[in-house]
N, C-alpha and C positions, 0 to 999 in steps of 0.2 A: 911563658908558655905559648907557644905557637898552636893557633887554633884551625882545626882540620879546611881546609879547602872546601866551599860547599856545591852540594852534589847537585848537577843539573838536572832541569827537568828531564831533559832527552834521554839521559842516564835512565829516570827513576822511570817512565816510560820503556825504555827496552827491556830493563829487569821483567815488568810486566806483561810484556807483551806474550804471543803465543807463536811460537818457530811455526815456519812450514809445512816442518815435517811433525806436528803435534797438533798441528790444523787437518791434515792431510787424515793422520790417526784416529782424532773425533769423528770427520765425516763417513770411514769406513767402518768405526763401529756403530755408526748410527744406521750404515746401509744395510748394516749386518743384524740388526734388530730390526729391522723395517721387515727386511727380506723373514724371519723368522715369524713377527707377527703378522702379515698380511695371511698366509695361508691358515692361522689360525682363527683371522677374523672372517675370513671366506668360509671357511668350515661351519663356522657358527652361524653365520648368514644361511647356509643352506640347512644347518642343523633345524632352523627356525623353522624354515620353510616346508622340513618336512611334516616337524609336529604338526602346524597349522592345515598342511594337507589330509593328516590323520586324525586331526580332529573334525575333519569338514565332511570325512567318509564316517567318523564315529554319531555326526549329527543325522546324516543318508541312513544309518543304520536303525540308530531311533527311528527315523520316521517309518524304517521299513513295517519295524515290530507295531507302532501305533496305526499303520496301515493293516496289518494282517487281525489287528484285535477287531477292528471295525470292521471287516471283509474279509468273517468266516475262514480265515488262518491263512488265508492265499497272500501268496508274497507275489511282484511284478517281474516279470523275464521281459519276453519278447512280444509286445505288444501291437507289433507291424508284420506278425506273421497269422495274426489273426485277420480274417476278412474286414478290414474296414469299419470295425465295431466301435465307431468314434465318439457315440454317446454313451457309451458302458464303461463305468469305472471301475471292471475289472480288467478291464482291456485297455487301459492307459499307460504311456510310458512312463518308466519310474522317473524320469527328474520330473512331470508332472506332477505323478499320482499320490507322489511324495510331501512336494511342495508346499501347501497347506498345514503341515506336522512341522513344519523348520519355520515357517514364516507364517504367523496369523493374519498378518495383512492378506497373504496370497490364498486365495479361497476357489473354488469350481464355479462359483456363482457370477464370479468377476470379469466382465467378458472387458477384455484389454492385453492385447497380443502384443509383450512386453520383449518377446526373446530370451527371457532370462536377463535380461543386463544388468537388474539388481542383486543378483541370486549371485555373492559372493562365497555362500556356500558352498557351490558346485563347480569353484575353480578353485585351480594347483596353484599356487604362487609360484613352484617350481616349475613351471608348462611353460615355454616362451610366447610370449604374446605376440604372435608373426602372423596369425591367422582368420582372427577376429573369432573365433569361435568361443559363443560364450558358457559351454558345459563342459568341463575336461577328465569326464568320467564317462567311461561305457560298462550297462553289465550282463550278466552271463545270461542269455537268452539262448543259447544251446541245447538242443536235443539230442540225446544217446539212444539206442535201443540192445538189444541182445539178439544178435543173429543166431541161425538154427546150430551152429556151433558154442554156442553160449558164450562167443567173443563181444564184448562190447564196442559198438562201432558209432562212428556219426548218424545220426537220424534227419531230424527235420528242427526248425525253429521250436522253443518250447515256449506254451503259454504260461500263464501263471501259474503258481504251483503250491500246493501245501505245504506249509513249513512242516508238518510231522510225518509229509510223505517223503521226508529225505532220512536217512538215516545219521548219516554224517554231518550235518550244520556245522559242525564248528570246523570242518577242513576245506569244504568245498568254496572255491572263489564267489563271489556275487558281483563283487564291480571294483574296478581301478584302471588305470590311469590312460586317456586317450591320447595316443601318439599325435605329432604336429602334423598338418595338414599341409603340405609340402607347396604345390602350388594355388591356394586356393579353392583350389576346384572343389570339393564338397563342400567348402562355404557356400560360395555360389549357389551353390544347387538345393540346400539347403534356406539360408536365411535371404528367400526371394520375397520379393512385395506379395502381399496378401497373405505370407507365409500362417497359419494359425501355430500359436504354442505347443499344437498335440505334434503337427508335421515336422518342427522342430525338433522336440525331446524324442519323437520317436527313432531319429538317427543314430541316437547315444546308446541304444541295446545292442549287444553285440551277439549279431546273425549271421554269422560265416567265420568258418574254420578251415585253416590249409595245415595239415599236419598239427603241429602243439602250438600252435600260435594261431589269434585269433585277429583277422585280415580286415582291410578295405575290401569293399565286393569287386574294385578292376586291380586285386593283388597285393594292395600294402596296406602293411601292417595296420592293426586298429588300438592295437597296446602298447605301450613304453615298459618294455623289462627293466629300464637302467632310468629310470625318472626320477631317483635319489641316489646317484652314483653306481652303488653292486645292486642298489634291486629297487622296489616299487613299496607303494603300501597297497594292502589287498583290505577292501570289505569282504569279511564270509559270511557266510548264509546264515549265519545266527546274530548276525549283527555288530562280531565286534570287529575291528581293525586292528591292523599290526602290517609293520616291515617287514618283506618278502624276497627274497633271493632270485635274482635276474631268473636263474638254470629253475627255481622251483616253478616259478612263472610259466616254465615252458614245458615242463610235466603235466601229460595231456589229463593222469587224472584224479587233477586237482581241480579240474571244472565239471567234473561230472557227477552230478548229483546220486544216480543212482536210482532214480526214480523214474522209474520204464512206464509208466501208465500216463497215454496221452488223454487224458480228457480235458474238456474247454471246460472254463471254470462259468459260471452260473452267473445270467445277465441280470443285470440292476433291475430292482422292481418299475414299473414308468416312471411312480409318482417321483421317483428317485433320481432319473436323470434330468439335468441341468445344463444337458450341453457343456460337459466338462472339456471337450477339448479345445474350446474358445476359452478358457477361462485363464488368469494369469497364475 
């Protein structure tokens, strides 16, 4: 019997091996998997970010309600259209007045003018970090009134306000999301040496309107409609949060409380003030 000839390595290595064109193959379906999950993991990344954004306005909202229990129902608007009333803690900007209700550490007592830089509450993860701006929420500090035609038109700054003087809480905006701060420039002018806390937070209410959008005071914008792709999250006046629609965003009214009665809401007793607006 003649015994077969035996088979070389180099042989049994080429049978093994992988062609060209099967190398070639693997790597275009692996490109082709890449290409399919990457936009899937981007989506979820921002998916993330919005939740965490909504839960940051859904903790603002609590604290708004534990603010209005303690001060006779009044919710915070526009704090910087009142006369300078810097010791009255009804007249404080809401990322202050709030502040205390999210954070027990942060108290009116605590005089340590901080900027916020701990208050991870009060930023978007979704907001690009280009500007140093450490609050990236402004809210609806807008005045309406009823002209002699009984059109509802733009009024004045509104101060605080009773949650039971609104009719609608659960449609009307309260706060969301501060557009980037393009060159600086309100940083600047904002977070300057000496700056106190109150002079800070009170930039973030939002006091001026150009048509259904509500503006920078020299013209640009002070909201992001599209800060989660088609739209935003919105706090409303009764405290809860929810994703919001670019176009709804810009429907003038959705910020309009409905509550025509200007009165200043009722100063802190003395023994009461603490010099809140030094406080962290």
């Amino acid at each position: 019997m003649i015994a077969a000839p035996p088979i070389s390595s180099d042989a049994h290595l080429r049978d093994r091996a992988f062609t060209l064109i099967e190398l070639l193959i693997v790597i275009a379906i692996i490109a082709v998997l890449i290409g399919i999950l990457l936009p899937a993991l981007g989506s979820g990344r921002e998916r993330a970010r919005m939740v965490l954004c909504q839960s940051n306005q859904r903790q603002i909202g609590m604290a708004q309600q534990f603010y209005a229990d303690e001060f006779d129902e009044y919710i915070i608007r526009e704090a910087g259209g009142i006369a300078c009333r810097e010791d009255d803690r009804y007249s404080m900007p809401w990322a202050l007045g709030y502040r205390p209700y999210i954070d027990s550490t942060k108290n009116w007592d605590v005089i340590r003018n901080d900027w916020f830089e701990d208050a991870a509450y009060y930023r978007d993860p979704s907001r690009p970090d280009v500007d140093g701006h450490q609050i990236h929420y402004v809210n609806n500090g807008m005045g309406f009134h009823r002209n002699d035609a009984g059109e509802v038109e733009w009024a004045s700054f509104k101060p605080a306000t009773k949650r039971y003087a609104m009719p609608f809480t659960s449609s009307v905006y309260y706060l969301t999301g501060y557009t980037e701060d393009e060159d600086g420039g309100y940083y600047r002018g904002i977070y300057r040496p000496n700056a106190t806390n109150w002079r800070v937070a009170v930039f973030y209410d939002a006091r001026a309107r150009n048509g259904f959008h509500v503006r920078q005071d020299s013209g640009g914008r002070r909201t992001e409609p599209h800060r989660h792709g088609s739209g935003a999250n919105i706090l409303f006046m009764d405290g809860h949060a929810s994703f919001t629609r670019a176009e709804d965003m810009d429907d003038e009214t959705n910020w309009i409380d409905l509550d025509f009665r200007y009165t200043l809401p009722p100063s802190s007793p003395a023994s009461d003030i603490r010099k809140c607006p030094q406080g962290s």
